[in-house]
N, C-alpha and C positions, 0 to 999 in steps of 0.2 A: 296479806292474802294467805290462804291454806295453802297454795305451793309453796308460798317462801322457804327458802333452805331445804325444798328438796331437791337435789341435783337429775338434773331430765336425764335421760339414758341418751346416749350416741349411738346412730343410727344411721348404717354404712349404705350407702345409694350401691347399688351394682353395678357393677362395669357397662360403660358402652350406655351409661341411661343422660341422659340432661335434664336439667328443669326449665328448658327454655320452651314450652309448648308443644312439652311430650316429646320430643323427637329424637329419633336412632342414631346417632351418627354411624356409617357405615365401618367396619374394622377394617384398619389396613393391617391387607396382607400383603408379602412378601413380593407380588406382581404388581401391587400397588403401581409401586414407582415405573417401572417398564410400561405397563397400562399409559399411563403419562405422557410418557417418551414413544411411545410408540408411532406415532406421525412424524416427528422429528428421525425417526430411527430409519424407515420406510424411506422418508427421502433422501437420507443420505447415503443407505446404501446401495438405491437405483441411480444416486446424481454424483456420487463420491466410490463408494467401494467399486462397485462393478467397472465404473470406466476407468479405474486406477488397476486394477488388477487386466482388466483386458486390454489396456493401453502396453502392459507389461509381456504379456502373451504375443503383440502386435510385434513389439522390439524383438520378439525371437525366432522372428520368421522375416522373410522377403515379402512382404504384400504389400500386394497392389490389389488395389480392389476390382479393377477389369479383369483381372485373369484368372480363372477359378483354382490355379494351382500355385499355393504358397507354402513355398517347401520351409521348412525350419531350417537355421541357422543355429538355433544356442546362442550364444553369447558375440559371435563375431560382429552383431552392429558397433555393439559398445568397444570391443577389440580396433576395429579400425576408427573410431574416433582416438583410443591412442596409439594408435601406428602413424607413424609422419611417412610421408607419398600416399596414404589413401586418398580414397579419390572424396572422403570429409572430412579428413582431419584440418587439412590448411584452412576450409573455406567454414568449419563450426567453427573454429576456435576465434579466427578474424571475427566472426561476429560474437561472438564471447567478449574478444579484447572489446569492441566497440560496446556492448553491455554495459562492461565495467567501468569505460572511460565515461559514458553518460550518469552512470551510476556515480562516481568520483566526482562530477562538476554537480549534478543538479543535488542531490541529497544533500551537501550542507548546507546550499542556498534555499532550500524547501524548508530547514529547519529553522535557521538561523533568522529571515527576513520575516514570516510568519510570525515569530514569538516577538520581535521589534512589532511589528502592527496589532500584535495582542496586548500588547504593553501599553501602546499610543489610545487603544479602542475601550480598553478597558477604566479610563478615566472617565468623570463626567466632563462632557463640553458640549453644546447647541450641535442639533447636525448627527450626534454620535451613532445613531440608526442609520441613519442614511449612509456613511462611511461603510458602516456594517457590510450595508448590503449589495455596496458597491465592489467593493474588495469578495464577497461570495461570489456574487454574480457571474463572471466568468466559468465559474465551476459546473453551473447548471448543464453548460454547451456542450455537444457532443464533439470524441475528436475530429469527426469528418467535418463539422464546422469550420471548428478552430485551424483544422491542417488547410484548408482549401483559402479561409481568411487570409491569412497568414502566408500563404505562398506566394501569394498577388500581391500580399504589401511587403514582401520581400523580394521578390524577383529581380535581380538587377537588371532589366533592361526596362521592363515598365511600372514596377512597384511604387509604391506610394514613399516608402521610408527612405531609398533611393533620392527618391524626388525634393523631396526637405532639406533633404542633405543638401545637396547641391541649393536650395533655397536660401539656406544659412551659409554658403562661401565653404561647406567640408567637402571631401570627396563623396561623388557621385555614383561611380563605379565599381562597390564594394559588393563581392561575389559572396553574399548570405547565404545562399543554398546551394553552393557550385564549387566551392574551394576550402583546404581548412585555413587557419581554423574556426573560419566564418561561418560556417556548416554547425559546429559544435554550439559557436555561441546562441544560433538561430533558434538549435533544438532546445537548447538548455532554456534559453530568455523566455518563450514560448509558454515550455512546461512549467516555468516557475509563474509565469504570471496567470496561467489557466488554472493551476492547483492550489494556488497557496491559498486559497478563501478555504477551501479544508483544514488544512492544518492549521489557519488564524482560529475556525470557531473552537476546536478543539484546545489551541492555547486558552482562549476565551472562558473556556468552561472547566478549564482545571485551575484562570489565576481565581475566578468568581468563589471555588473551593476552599483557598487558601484563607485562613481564619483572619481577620481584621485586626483582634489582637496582639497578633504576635506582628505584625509590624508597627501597631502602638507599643507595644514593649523594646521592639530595637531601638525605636525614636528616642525614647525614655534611656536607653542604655548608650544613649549618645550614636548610632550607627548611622552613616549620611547613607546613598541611595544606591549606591551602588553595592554595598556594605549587604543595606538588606538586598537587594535584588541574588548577591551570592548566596545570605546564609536564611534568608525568610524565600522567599521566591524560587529561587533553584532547589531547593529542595523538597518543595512544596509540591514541583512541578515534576519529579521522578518519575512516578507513573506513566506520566501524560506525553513525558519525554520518550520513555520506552516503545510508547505503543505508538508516536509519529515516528519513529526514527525506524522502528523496524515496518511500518507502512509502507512508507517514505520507501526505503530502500525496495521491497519487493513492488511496489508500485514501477521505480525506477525501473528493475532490471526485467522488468515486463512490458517493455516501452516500445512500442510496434505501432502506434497511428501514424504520429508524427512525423519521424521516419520517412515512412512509406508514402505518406501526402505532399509533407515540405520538400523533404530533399530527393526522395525517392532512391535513398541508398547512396547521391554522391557527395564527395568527387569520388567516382569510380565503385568500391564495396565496401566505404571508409563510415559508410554511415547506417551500414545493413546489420541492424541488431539481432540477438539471439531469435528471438521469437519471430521475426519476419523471417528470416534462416530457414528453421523449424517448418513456419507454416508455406513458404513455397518447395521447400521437399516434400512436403505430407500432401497439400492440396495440390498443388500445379503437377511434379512431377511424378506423384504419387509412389513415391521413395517411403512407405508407410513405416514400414521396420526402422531405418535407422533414425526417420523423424522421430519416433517415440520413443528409441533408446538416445539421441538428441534433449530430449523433453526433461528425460527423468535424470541424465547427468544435468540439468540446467537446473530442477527440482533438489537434486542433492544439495548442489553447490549453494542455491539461498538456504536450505534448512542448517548449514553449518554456519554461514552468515546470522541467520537468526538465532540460534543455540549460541553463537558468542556474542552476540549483543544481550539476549537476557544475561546471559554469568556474568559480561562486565558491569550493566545496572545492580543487578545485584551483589557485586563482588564490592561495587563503590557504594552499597546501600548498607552492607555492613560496618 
């Protein structure tokens, strides 16, 4: 042909042009992004900023919302939560202590039972859905449900698990909601068996992750199950670990249904956690100030909790 060997000229499109059916793409500019975000932005600074900054302004005053005069204080709510003889310091921290001790029992059992049932759920066997969704299922229920179920079939005097008991030749008269540390197991056995369908699908969906290979490759390197379960499995599962265990724990130390349904704070204020604390100062006796200087010291304390759980993931990731 008469073109052969003549080399065609290069011929540069202009910016911002396409050849997909003529059209513009718009330029991003520098509002781009914020454009974007800006619905995201909007709500969280009406649902998050504002009521984090005026929850803060609330701690530095005496109010109550009946009384039109709420004189400032400065800092003395947070002062007498640590002065011992105020008239909060004994009765936050009691329920602090009780925080931590619910925190302490249920969170290794919220991790540790889950990842076994992730373990069992994630083979193939007949049935394997339906386990699924019988282990989620409790999770759907609200606590008002689950506390008001559960009080009935623990109640020692007319409760149903009482009643078994004594059916099978055990003791009859075991004080689940009334004495410790029956109290403690109630709460704990409860929350474990209402939550863990969270944290199974969550295992679920990070073993599903875990690349197939590389436990054909342990096999091959001779590694029996266990072997891989430390060095295929747990490691695989880091992430997944991180983000239940710090759930887990602020989920824990936020633990106010139960409580308040089952045992209703006994024996005596042994079972009256931070947040039910918090919220019959602030709602009932309309204590507003030192409830929200309450709040944000209970706020501190999990973000130091959570800032050392990422370092040590991370610290053991290195």
């Amino acid at each position: 042909m008469a073109t052969q060997g003549i080399e065609q000229p290069h011929v540069q499109r202009p910016r911002g042009k396409t050849t997909s059916g003529g059209r513009k793409p718009a330029d991003a500019g520098p509002l781009t992004a914020y454009m974007f975000m800006a619905p995201y932005l909007v709500l969280f600074t009406i649902f998050i900023v504002i009521p984090v900054v005026y929850g803060i302004w609330i701690s530095l005053h005496t109010w109550d919302p009946l009384l039109p005069v709420k004189p400032f204080v400065g800092l003395q709510n947070y002062v007498d939560l640590a002065t011992p003889g105020s008239t909060t310091f004994g009765p936050f921290w009691n329920s602090m202590e009780a925080t931590g001790k619910f925190t302490l029992y249920s969170v290794p059992l919220l991790v540790v039972i889950p990842l076994l049932i992730a373990l069992m759920l994630n083979r193939e066997f007949r049935g394997r859905n339906f386990f699924r969704a019988t282990f989620f299922a409790p999770y759907v229920l609200g606590v008002a449900v689950i506390g008001i179920l559960w009080r009935y079939l623990l109640d020692p005097n007319v409760g149903l698990v009482n009643y078994y008991l004594g059916a099978l030749g055990l003791s009859d008269n075991i004080p689940w909601i009334t004495a410790l540390p029956w109290a403690w197991v109630s709460l704990v056995g409860v929350t474990v068996w209402w939550t863990l369908g969270f944290n199974t699908v969550i295992y679920l969906a990070g073993l599903q992750d875990i690349d197939p290979a590389l436990y054909d490759a342990a096999k091959v390197d001779g590694a029996n199950g266990w072997q891989r379960f430390v060095n295929v499995t747990l490691p695989g599962l880091r992430p997944v670990l991180l983000f239940i265990i710090t759930v887990t724990i602020l989920a824990s130390a936020n633990m106010f249904g139960q409580s308040y349904i089952i045992t209703q704070g006994a024996p005596g204020e042994e079972t009256t956690t931070a947040i039910w604390y918090i919220a019959e100062q602030g709602l009932r006796f309309f204590k507003m100030g030192p409830a929200a200087a309450m709040s944000y010291v209970l706020a501190l304390a999990l973000a130091v909790v959570s800032l050392a759980n990422f370092a040590l993931f991370r610290y053991r990731g290195d």
